[in-house]
C-alpha positions as CSV (number, residue, x, y, z in Angstrom):
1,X,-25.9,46.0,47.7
2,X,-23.0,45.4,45.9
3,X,-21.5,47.6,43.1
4,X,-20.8,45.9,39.8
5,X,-17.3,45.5,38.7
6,X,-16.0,47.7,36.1
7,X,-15.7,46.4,33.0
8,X,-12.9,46.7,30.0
9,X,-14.4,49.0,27.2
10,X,-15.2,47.1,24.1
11,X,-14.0,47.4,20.7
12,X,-16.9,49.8,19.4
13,X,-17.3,48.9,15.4
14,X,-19.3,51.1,13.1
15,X,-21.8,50.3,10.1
16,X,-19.6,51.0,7.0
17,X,-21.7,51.3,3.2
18,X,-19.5,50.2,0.3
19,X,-20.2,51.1,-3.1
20,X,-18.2,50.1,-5.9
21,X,-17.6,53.3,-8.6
22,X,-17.6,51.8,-11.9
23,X,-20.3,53.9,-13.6
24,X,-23.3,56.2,-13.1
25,X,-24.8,55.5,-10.0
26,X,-22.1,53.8,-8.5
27,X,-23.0,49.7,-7.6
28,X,-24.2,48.8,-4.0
29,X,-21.6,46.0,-2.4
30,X,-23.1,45.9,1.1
31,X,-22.7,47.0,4.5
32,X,-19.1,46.1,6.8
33,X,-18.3,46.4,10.1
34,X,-15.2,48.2,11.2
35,X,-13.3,50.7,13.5
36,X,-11.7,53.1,10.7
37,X,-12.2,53.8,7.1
38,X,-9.6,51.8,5.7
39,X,-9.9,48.7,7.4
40,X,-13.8,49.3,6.0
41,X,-12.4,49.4,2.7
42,X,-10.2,45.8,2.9
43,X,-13.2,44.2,4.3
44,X,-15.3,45.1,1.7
45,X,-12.9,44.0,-1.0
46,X,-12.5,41.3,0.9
47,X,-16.4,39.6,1.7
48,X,-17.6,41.2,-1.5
49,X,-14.7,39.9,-3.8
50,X,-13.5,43.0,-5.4
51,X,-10.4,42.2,-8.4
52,X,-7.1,43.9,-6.8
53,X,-7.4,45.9,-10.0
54,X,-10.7,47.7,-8.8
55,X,-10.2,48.2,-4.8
56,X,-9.3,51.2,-5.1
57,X,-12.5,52.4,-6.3
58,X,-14.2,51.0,-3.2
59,X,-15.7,53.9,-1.5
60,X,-17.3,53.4,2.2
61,X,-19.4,55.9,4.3
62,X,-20.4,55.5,7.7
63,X,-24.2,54.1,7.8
64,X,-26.9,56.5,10.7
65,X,-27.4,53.1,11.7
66,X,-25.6,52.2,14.6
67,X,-25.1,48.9,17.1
């Protein structure tokens, strides 16, 4: 038999939660997809819409959930 090729190592993204902290409990945005923290952070200001004068109060946290 022949062996498989090797293959290139993908880009592995994690599950990102963003909240949004304008109050007690902080609001739900949704979940991102990303490699680090802070490119978790534009995306989420970005798909959810955030002003530029609340982004940084976008916090994110890695979901258990993973792909």
């Amino acid at each position: 038999m022949a062996k498989a090729g090797k293959s290139t190592p993908r880009d592995f993204k994690h599950r990102w939660r963003a909240s949004l902290i304008r109050g007690t409990p902080a609001r739900y945005l949704g979940h991102v997809h990303a490699k680090d923290e802070a490119t978790a952070i534009e995306k989420a200001a970005e798909e959810f819409e955030v002003p530029d004068t609340l982004r940084d109060r976008i916090i994110v946290a890695i979901d258990s959930w993973k792909l």
